[in-house]
C-alpha positions as CSV (number, residue, x, y, z in Angstrom):
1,X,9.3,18.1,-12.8
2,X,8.1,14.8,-14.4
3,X,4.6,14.4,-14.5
4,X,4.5,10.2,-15.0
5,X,6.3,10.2,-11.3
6,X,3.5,13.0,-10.3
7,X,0.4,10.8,-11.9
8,X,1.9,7.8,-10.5
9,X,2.5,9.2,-7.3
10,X,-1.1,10.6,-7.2
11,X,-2.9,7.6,-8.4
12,X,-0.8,5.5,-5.2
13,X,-1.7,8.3,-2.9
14,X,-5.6,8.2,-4.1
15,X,-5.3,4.4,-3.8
16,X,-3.4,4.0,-0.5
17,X,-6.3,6.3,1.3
18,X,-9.2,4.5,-0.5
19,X,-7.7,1.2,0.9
20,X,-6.8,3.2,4.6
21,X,-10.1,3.9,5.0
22,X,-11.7,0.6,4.5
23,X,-13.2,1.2,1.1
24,X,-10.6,-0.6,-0.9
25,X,-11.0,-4.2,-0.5
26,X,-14.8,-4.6,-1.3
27,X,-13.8,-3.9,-4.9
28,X,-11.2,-6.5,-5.0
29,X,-12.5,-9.7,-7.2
30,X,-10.9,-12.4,-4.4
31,X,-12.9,-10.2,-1.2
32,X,-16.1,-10.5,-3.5
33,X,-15.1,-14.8,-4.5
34,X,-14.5,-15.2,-0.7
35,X,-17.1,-17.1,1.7
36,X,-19.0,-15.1,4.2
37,X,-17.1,-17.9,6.8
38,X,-13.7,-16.5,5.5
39,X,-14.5,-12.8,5.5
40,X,-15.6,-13.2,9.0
41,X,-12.3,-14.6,10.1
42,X,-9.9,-11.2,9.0
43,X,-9.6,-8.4,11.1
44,X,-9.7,-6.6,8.0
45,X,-9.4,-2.7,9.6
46,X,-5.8,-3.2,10.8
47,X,-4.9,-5.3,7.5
48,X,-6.5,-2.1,5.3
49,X,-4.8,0.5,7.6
50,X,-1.5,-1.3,7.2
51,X,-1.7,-2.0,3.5
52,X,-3.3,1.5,2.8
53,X,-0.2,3.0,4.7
54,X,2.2,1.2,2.5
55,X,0.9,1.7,-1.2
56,X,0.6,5.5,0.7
57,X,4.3,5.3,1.3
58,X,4.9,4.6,-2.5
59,X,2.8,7.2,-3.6
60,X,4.9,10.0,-1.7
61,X,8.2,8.6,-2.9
62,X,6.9,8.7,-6.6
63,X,5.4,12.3,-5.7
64,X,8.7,13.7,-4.5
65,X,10.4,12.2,-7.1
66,X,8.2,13.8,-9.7
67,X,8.2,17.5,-7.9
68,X,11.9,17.6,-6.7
69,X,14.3,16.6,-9.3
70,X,17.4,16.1,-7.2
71,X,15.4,13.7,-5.4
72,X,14.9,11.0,-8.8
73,X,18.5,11.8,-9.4
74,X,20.3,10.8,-6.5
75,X,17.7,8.9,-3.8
76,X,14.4,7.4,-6.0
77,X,15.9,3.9,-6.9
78,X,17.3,3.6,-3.5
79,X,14.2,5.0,-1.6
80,X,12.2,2.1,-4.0
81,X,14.5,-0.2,-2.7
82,X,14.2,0.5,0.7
83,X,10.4,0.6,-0.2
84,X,10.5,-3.1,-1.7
85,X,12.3,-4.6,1.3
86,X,9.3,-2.7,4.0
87,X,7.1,-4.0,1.8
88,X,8.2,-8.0,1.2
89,X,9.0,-7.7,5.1
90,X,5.5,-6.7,5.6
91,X,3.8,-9.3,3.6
92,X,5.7,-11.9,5.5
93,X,5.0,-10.3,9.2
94,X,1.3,-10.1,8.0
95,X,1.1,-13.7,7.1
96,X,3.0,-14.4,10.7
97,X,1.1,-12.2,12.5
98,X,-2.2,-13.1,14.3
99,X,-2.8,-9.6,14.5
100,X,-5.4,-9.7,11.5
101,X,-7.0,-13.3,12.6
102,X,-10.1,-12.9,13.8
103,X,-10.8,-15.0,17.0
């Protein structure tokens, strides 16, 4: 057991749910700096949900890794891995995407 993987993971899982449920982004200091014009133009359920899902995803890898010892051993750096390359894939299909444009 390693209890900086468990805090870690806890603090990302805490985190990814805050921001899942839509609470997340009204502390963030470039929602507050934004225009009432520009906040009205994100779709910003879908864009929570997707990033809440993701910093949720690395909280569960740093979890297991923390609980199950086998798992840090043999799978964490290649489960971060695969995390980092879901993750740089998503930024770039959420700056694609229309999905969180507003219409």
């Amino acid at each position: 057991m390693n209890i900086t993987s468990i805090c870690f993971g806890l603090v990302f899982l805490i985190g990814g749910i805050i921001f899942f449920l839509g609470r997340g982004h009204i502390k963030l200091s470039a929602w507050k700096a934004m225009s009432d014009k520009e906040k009205s133009q994100i779709n910003i359920k879908p864009l929570c949900h997707n990033i809440g899902a993701m910093i949720m995803i690395c909280g569960v890898i740093f979890l297991v890794s923390g609980l199950w010892g086998r798992f840090q051993d043999k799978f964490f750096i290649w489960s971060m891995i695969l995390w980092l390359i879901a993750a740089g894939t998503d930024v770039y299909f959420i700056g694609k995407s229309k999905r969180y444009i507003n219409k």
